[in-house]
C-alpha positions in Angstrom: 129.7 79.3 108.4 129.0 82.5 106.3 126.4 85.0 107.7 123.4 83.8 105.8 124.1 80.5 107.2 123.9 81.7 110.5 120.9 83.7 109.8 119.0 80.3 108.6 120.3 78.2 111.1 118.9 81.0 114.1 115.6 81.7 112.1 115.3 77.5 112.7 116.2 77.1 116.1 113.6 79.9 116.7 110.9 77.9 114.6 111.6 74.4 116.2 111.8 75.9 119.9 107.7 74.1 120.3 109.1 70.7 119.2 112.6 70.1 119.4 114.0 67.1 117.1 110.3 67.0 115.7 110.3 70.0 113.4 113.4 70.1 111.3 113.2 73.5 109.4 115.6 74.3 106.3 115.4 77.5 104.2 117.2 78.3 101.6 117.2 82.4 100.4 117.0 83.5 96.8 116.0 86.5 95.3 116.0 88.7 98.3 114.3 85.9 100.9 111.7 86.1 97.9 111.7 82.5 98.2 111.4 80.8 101.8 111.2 76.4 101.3 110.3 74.6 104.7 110.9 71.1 104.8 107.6 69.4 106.2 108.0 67.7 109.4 107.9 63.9 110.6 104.2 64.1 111.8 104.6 60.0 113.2 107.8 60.8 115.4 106.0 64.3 117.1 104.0 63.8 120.6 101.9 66.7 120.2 100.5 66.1 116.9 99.2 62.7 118.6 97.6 64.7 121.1 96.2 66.5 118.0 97.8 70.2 119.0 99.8 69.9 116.0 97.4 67.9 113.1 98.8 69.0 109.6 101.0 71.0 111.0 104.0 72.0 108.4 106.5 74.6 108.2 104.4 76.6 106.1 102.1 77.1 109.4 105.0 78.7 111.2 106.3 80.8 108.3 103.5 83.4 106.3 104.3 86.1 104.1 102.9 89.1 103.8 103.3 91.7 100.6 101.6 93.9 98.1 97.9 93.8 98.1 98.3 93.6 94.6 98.9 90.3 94.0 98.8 89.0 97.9 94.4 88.7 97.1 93.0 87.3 94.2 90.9 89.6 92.6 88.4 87.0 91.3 87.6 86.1 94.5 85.4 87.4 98.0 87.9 88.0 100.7 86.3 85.1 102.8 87.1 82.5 100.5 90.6 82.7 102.0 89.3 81.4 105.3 89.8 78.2 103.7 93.7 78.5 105.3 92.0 78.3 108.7 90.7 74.6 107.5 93.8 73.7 105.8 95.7 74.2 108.8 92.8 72.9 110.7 93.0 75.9 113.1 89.1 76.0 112.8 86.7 72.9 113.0 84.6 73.5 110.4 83.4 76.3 107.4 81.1 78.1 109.6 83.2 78.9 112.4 86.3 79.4 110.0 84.6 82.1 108.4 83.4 83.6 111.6 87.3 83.5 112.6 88.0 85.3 109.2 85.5 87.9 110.1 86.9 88.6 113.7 90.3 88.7 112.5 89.2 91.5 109.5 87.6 93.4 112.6 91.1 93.5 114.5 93.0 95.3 112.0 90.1 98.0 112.4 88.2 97.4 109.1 84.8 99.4 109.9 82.5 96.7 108.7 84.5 93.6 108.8 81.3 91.6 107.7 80.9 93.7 104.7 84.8 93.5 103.8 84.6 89.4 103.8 81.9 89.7 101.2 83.2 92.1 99.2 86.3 91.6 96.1 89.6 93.2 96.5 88.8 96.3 93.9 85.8 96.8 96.2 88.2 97.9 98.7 90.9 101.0 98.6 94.2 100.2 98.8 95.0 100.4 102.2 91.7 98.3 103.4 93.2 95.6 101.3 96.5 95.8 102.7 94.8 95.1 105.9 93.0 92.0 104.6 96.7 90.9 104.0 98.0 91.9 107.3 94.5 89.5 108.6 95.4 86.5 106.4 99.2 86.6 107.1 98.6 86.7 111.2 95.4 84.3 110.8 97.0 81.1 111.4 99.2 82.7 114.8 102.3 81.9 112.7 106.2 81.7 114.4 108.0 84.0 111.9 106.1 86.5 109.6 108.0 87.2 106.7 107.3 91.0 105.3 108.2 91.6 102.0 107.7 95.6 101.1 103.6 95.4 102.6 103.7 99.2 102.3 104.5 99.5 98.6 102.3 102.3 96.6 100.5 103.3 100.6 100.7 106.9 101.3 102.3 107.9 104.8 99.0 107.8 106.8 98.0 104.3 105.8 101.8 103.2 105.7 102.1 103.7 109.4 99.1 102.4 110.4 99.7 99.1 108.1 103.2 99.0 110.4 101.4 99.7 113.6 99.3 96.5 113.1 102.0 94.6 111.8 104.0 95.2 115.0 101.2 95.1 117.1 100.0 91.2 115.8 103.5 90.3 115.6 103.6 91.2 119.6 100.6 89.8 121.4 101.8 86.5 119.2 105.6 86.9 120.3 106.5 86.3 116.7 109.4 86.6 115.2 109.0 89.2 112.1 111.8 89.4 108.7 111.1 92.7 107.4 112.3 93.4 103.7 112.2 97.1 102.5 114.0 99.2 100.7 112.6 102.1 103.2 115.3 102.9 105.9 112.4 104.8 108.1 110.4 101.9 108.2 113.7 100.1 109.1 113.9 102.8 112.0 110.6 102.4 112.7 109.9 98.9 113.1 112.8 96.6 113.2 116.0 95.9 116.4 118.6 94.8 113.8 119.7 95.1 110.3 121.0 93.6 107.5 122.7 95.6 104.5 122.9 93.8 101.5 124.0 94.6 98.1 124.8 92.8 95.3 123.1 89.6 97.0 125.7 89.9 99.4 125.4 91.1 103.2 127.7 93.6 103.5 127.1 94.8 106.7 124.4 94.3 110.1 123.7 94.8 113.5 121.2 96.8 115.4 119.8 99.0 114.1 120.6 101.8 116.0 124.5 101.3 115.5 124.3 100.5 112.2 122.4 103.7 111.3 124.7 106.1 113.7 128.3 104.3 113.0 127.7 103.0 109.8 130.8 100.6 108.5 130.6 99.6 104.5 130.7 102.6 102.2 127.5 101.0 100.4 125.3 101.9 104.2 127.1 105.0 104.7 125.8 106.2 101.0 122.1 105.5 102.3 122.5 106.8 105.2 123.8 110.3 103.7 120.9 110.0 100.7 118.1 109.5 102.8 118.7 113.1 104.8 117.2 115.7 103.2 118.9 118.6 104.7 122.5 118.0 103.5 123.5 119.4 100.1 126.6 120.1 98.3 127.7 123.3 96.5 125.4 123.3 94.3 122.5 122.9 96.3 121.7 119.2 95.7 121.0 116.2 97.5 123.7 113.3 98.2 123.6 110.4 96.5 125.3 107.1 95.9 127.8 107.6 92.4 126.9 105.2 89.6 124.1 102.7 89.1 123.5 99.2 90.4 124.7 96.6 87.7 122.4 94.5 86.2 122.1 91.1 88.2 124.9 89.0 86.9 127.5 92.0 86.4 128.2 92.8 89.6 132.0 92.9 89.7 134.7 90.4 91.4 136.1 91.1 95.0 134.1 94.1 96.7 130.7 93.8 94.8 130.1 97.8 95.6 133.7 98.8 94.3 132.7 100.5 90.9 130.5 102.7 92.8 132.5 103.8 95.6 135.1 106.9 96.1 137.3 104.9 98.1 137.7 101.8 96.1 142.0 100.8 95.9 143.2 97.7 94.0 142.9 95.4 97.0 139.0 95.7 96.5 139.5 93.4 93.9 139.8 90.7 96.7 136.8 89.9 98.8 136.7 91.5 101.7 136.4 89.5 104.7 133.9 89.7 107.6 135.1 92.2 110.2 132.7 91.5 113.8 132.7 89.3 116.4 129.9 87.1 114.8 127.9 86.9 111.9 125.0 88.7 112.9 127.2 91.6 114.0 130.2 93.4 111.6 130.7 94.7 107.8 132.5 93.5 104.9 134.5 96.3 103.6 138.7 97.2 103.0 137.8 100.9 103.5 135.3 100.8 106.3 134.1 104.6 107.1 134.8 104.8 110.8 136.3 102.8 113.7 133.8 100.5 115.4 134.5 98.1 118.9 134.2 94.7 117.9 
Protein backbone atom coordinates (compact mmCIF):
# COMPACT_ATOMS: atom_id res chain seq x y z
CA UNK A 1 0.00 0.00 0.00
CA UNK A 2 1.50 3.28 -1.44
CA UNK A 3 0.73 6.60 0.51
CA UNK A 4 -2.18 7.73 -1.46
CA UNK A 5 -3.72 4.54 -0.75
CA UNK A 6 -3.46 5.03 2.77
CA UNK A 7 -4.59 8.50 2.51
CA UNK A 8 -7.99 7.21 0.76
CA UNK A 9 -8.49 4.31 2.81
CA UNK A 10 -8.10 6.86 6.28
CA UNK A 11 -10.21 9.74 4.56
CA UNK A 12 -12.95 6.49 4.39
CA UNK A 13 -12.75 5.10 7.64
CA UNK A 14 -13.25 8.70 8.86
CA UNK A 15 -16.39 9.13 6.47
CA UNK A 16 -18.12 5.72 7.36
CA UNK A 17 -17.34 6.12 11.24
CA UNK A 18 -21.75 7.15 11.45
CA UNK A 19 -22.50 3.81 9.68
CA UNK A 20 -20.11 1.18 9.70
CA UNK A 21 -20.63 -1.59 6.85
CA UNK A 22 -23.50 0.79 5.56
CA UNK A 23 -21.50 3.55 3.87
CA UNK A 24 -18.77 2.12 1.69
CA UNK A 25 -16.81 5.18 0.45
CA UNK A 26 -14.09 4.84 -2.50
CA UNK A 27 -12.17 7.82 -3.94
CA UNK A 28 -10.08 7.84 -6.48
CA UNK A 29 -7.52 11.29 -6.86
CA UNK A 30 -6.71 12.88 -10.16
CA UNK A 31 -5.59 16.06 -11.07
CA UNK A 32 -4.55 17.33 -7.68
CA UNK A 33 -7.81 15.70 -5.60
CA UNK A 34 -9.54 17.90 -8.45
CA UNK A 35 -11.67 14.97 -8.77
CA UNK A 36 -13.19 13.29 -5.60
CA UNK A 37 -15.96 10.06 -6.86
CA UNK A 38 -18.06 8.60 -3.85
CA UNK A 39 -19.63 5.47 -4.38
CA UNK A 40 -23.40 5.83 -3.24
CA UNK A 41 -24.34 3.79 -0.43
CA UNK A 42 -26.79 0.61 0.04
CA UNK A 43 -29.80 2.79 1.36
CA UNK A 44 -31.99 -0.82 1.99
CA UNK A 45 -29.13 -2.58 4.14
CA UNK A 46 -28.66 1.00 6.55
CA UNK A 47 -30.82 1.17 9.95
CA UNK A 48 -30.82 4.80 10.18
CA UNK A 49 -31.96 5.77 6.95
CA UNK A 50 -35.17 3.55 7.98
CA UNK A 51 -35.44 5.68 10.89
CA UNK A 52 -35.24 8.44 8.16
CA UNK A 53 -31.83 10.18 9.83
CA UNK A 54 -30.19 9.28 6.73
CA UNK A 55 -33.04 9.66 3.60
CA UNK A 56 -30.96 10.23 0.30
CA UNK A 57 -28.14 10.28 1.99
CA UNK A 58 -24.91 9.65 -0.44
CA UNK A 59 -21.42 10.25 -0.25
CA UNK A 60 -21.66 13.45 -1.91
CA UNK A 61 -23.46 14.65 1.56
CA UNK A 62 -20.38 13.88 3.46
CA UNK A 63 -17.84 15.24 1.01
CA UNK A 64 -18.39 19.25 -0.38
CA UNK A 65 -15.98 21.25 -2.05
CA UNK A 66 -15.23 24.53 -1.77
CA UNK A 67 -13.16 26.85 -4.42
CA UNK A 68 -12.97 29.97 -6.41
CA UNK A 69 -15.99 32.18 -6.38
CA UNK A 70 -15.53 32.34 -9.87
CA UNK A 71 -16.91 29.45 -11.02
CA UNK A 72 -18.15 27.87 -7.44
CA UNK A 73 -21.76 30.46 -8.10
CA UNK A 74 -23.47 30.68 -11.18
CA UNK A 75 -23.68 33.98 -12.32
CA UNK A 76 -27.08 33.68 -13.99
CA UNK A 77 -28.49 32.88 -11.00
CA UNK A 78 -29.82 34.64 -7.19
CA UNK A 79 -27.69 33.16 -4.57
CA UNK A 80 -30.89 31.49 -3.00
CA UNK A 81 -31.57 29.35 -5.77
CA UNK A 82 -28.72 27.15 -4.37
CA UNK A 83 -30.86 26.41 -1.30
CA UNK A 84 -32.21 23.84 -3.44
CA UNK A 85 -29.09 21.49 -2.01
CA UNK A 86 -30.81 21.74 1.34
CA UNK A 87 -33.91 19.84 -0.40
CA UNK A 88 -31.82 17.58 -2.37
CA UNK A 89 -30.36 16.30 0.63
CA UNK A 90 -33.56 16.71 2.37
CA UNK A 91 -31.82 18.57 5.22
CA UNK A 92 -34.93 20.99 5.13
CA UNK A 93 -38.59 19.99 4.78
CA UNK A 94 -39.71 22.17 2.41
CA UNK A 95 -38.79 25.58 -0.01
CA UNK A 96 -39.72 28.02 2.57
CA UNK A 97 -37.77 26.89 5.44
CA UNK A 98 -34.81 25.79 3.04
CA UNK A 99 -34.43 29.23 2.04
CA UNK A 100 -34.84 30.57 5.51
CA UNK A 101 -31.86 27.98 6.36
CA UNK A 102 -29.92 29.55 3.30
CA UNK A 103 -30.45 32.95 4.75
CA UNK A 104 -29.24 32.02 8.39
CA UNK A 105 -26.31 30.30 7.13
CA UNK A 106 -25.26 33.62 4.71
CA UNK A 107 -25.74 35.53 8.18
CA UNK A 108 -23.06 33.24 9.90
CA UNK A 109 -20.16 33.91 7.79
CA UNK A 110 -20.98 37.71 8.75
CA UNK A 111 -22.60 38.94 5.45
CA UNK A 112 -24.16 42.34 6.73
CA UNK A 113 -27.48 41.81 5.15
CA UNK A 114 -27.73 38.23 4.60
CA UNK A 115 -31.45 38.76 3.25
CA UNK A 116 -30.21 41.16 0.73
CA UNK A 117 -27.12 38.84 -0.36
CA UNK A 118 -29.70 35.69 -1.06
CA UNK A 119 -31.49 37.96 -3.56
CA UNK A 120 -28.90 39.42 -5.12
CA UNK A 121 -26.42 37.76 -8.36
CA UNK A 122 -22.85 36.90 -7.75
CA UNK A 123 -21.44 40.22 -9.68
CA UNK A 124 -23.69 42.07 -7.23
CA UNK A 125 -21.40 41.06 -4.68
CA UNK A 126 -17.40 41.86 -4.24
CA UNK A 127 -15.25 39.26 -4.30
CA UNK A 128 -14.73 38.38 -0.95
CA UNK A 129 -18.71 38.52 -0.07
CA UNK A 130 -19.01 35.81 -2.68
CA UNK A 131 -16.35 33.80 -1.38
CA UNK A 132 -18.42 33.71 1.70
CA UNK A 133 -21.53 32.61 -0.12
CA UNK A 134 -19.21 29.60 -1.07
CA UNK A 135 -17.87 29.08 2.33
CA UNK A 136 -22.19 29.10 3.27
CA UNK A 137 -23.01 26.50 0.58
CA UNK A 138 -20.03 24.20 1.12
CA UNK A 139 -20.75 23.94 5.22
CA UNK A 140 -24.72 24.06 4.49
CA UNK A 141 -25.40 20.54 4.39
CA UNK A 142 -22.98 19.83 7.99
CA UNK A 143 -20.83 17.71 5.68
CA UNK A 144 -17.92 14.99 7.16
CA UNK A 145 -14.93 16.11 5.06
CA UNK A 146 -14.75 19.56 3.32
CA UNK A 147 -12.57 19.43 0.56
CA UNK A 148 -10.73 23.08 -0.12
CA UNK A 149 -9.40 23.60 -3.29
CA UNK A 150 -7.34 27.24 -3.37
CA UNK A 151 -10.88 29.22 -1.79
CA UNK A 152 -8.50 32.21 -1.38
CA UNK A 153 -7.33 32.58 -5.05
CA UNK A 154 -7.30 36.45 -6.37
CA UNK A 155 -8.51 37.60 -2.18
CA UNK A 156 -6.28 40.16 -0.86
CA UNK A 157 -4.71 39.43 2.66
CA UNK A 158 -7.59 40.99 4.81
CA UNK A 159 -10.31 39.01 3.16
CA UNK A 160 -7.99 35.92 2.72
CA UNK A 161 -7.72 35.43 6.47
CA UNK A 162 -10.97 36.04 7.26
CA UNK A 163 -12.28 33.51 4.38
CA UNK A 164 -9.73 30.97 6.51
CA UNK A 165 -11.01 32.02 9.81
CA UNK A 166 -14.59 30.93 8.89
CA UNK A 167 -13.42 27.98 7.17
CA UNK A 168 -11.70 26.76 10.29
CA UNK A 169 -14.22 28.04 12.41
CA UNK A 170 -17.40 25.86 10.52
CA UNK A 171 -15.12 23.09 10.04
CA UNK A 172 -14.75 23.08 14.06
CA UNK A 173 -18.24 23.46 15.74
CA UNK A 174 -19.01 20.50 12.89
CA UNK A 175 -15.86 18.43 13.91
CA UNK A 176 -15.15 18.01 10.27
CA UNK A 177 -12.53 16.80 8.71
CA UNK A 178 -11.04 19.60 6.18
CA UNK A 179 -8.38 18.56 2.77
CA UNK A 180 -6.91 21.81 2.11
CA UNK A 181 -5.21 22.32 -1.39
CA UNK A 182 -3.04 25.42 -1.88
CA UNK A 183 -0.13 26.31 -3.35
CA UNK A 184 0.24 29.02 -0.32
CA UNK A 185 2.64 27.58 2.45
CA UNK A 186 1.22 30.40 5.06
CA UNK A 187 -2.07 29.28 4.68
CA UNK A 188 -0.55 25.78 5.10
CA UNK A 189 0.93 27.29 8.41
CA UNK A 190 -1.97 28.80 9.20
CA UNK A 191 -4.68 26.44 8.96
CA UNK A 192 -3.67 22.85 8.55
CA UNK A 193 -1.81 19.82 11.40
CA UNK A 194 -0.22 17.91 8.57
CA UNK A 195 1.13 18.06 5.15
CA UNK A 196 1.57 16.53 2.02
CA UNK A 197 4.35 17.66 -0.55
CA UNK A 198 3.68 16.57 -3.80
CA UNK A 199 5.36 17.18 -7.08
CA UNK A 200 5.16 15.72 -10.14
CA UNK A 201 1.71 13.97 -9.08
CA UNK A 202 3.78 12.22 -6.69
CA UNK A 203 3.98 12.68 -2.80
CA UNK A 204 7.29 13.23 -2.12
CA UNK A 205 7.23 14.07 1.28
CA UNK A 206 4.44 14.67 4.67
CA UNK A 207 3.97 14.90 8.08
CA UNK A 208 3.02 17.64 10.48
CA UNK A 209 3.28 20.38 9.63
CA UNK A 210 5.35 21.83 11.98
CA UNK A 211 8.28 19.21 11.23
CA UNK A 212 7.86 19.21 7.85
CA UNK A 213 8.32 23.05 7.64
CA UNK A 214 11.39 23.14 10.33
CA UNK A 215 13.23 19.67 9.22
CA UNK A 216 12.31 19.54 5.84
CA UNK A 217 13.48 16.05 4.02
CA UNK A 218 13.03 16.06 -0.03
CA UNK A 219 15.08 18.69 -1.74
CA UNK A 220 11.77 19.71 -3.74
CA UNK A 221 10.21 21.02 0.19
CA UNK A 222 13.46 22.32 1.23
CA UNK A 223 13.40 24.64 -2.09
CA UNK A 224 9.95 26.09 -0.84
CA UNK A 225 10.75 26.42 2.27
CA UNK A 226 13.99 28.64 1.35
CA UNK A 227 11.82 30.62 -1.55
CA UNK A 228 9.09 31.50 0.55
CA UNK A 229 11.57 33.70 3.11
CA UNK A 230 11.99 36.85 2.06
CA UNK A 231 14.95 37.84 4.05
CA UNK A 232 17.64 35.49 2.65
CA UNK A 233 19.53 36.55 -0.52
CA UNK A 234 22.54 35.58 -2.18
CA UNK A 235 25.53 37.66 -3.47
CA UNK A 236 23.83 39.42 -5.48
CA UNK A 237 21.07 40.54 -3.56
CA UNK A 238 18.34 38.20 -4.78
CA UNK A 239 15.85 35.93 -3.51
CA UNK A 240 16.25 31.99 -3.48
CA UNK A 241 14.50 30.05 -5.70
CA UNK A 242 13.99 26.61 -6.95
CA UNK A 243 16.60 26.04 -10.38
CA UNK A 244 14.72 25.14 -13.52
CA UNK A 245 10.99 24.94 -14.37
CA UNK A 246 8.39 22.35 -13.72
CA UNK A 247 8.05 20.05 -16.89
CA UNK A 248 5.06 20.06 -18.70
CA UNK A 249 2.56 17.22 -17.38
CA UNK A 250 3.71 14.14 -19.13
CA UNK A 251 7.56 15.00 -19.16
CA UNK A 252 8.34 14.69 -15.88
CA UNK A 253 11.50 12.49 -15.91
CA UNK A 254 12.03 8.55 -14.79
CA UNK A 255 13.24 7.64 -11.18
CA UNK A 256 13.27 10.91 -8.86
CA UNK A 257 10.52 13.03 -10.64
CA UNK A 258 12.35 16.38 -9.15
CA UNK A 259 15.93 15.24 -10.31
CA UNK A 260 16.41 17.78 -13.37
CA UNK A 261 15.86 20.51 -10.96
CA UNK A 262 17.79 19.67 -8.06
CA UNK A 263 21.74 20.47 -7.11
CA UNK A 264 22.05 17.24 -5.57
CA UNK A 265 20.75 14.98 -8.15
CA UNK A 266 23.65 11.59 -8.69
CA UNK A 267 22.91 8.79 -11.15
CA UNK A 268 21.03 6.64 -8.61
CA UNK A 269 18.18 9.34 -8.92
CA UNK A 270 17.37 7.64 -11.90
CA UNK A 271 15.87 4.89 -9.72
CA UNK A 272 12.72 5.72 -7.67
CA UNK A 273 13.38 6.55 -4.53
CA UNK A 274 11.67 4.61 -1.98
CA UNK A 275 9.54 5.77 1.03
CA UNK A 276 11.82 6.62 4.01
CA UNK A 277 9.13 6.86 7.46
CA UNK A 278 7.62 4.75 9.66
CA UNK A 279 4.16 4.93 7.74
CA UNK A 280 2.73 6.45 4.87
CA UNK A 281 1.46 9.44 6.38
CA UNK A 282 4.73 10.21 7.90
CA UNK A 283 8.41 10.23 5.79
CA UNK A 284 9.97 11.60 2.27
CA UNK A 285 10.92 10.00 -0.86
CA UNK A 286 14.30 11.34 -1.71
CA UNK A 287 18.24 9.52 -2.27
CA UNK A 288 19.70 12.90 -1.09
CA UNK A 289 17.43 13.86 1.75
CA UNK A 290 18.63 17.44 3.26
CA UNK A 291 18.93 16.52 6.90
CA UNK A 292 18.80 13.61 9.33
CA UNK A 293 15.24 12.97 10.70
CA UNK A 294 14.06 10.09 13.71
CA UNK A 295 11.92 7.75 12.02
Amino acid sequence: MNHIDALLQFVGAELSRQCQQCLPVRFVIRHRFRQLLGQRQTVQQCPKVKQGCFERQTARRHLIGLGDHHVAVAASQRIENRKEMLLIHRTQPDRRAARAAAVDRLGRTGLPDPAQAARAYPHQLSGGQRQRVVVALALANDPALLVCDEPTTALDVTVQALVLDLIVRGVTVRNSAMLFITHDLAVVATVCQRVLVMYGGRVVESGPVEQVFTRPQHRYTQGLIGASDLEVVDSRGRLATIAGSVPPAGSFPDGCVFRNRCAQATEVCRQTPDWTGPDPADGFACHHPAGARHV
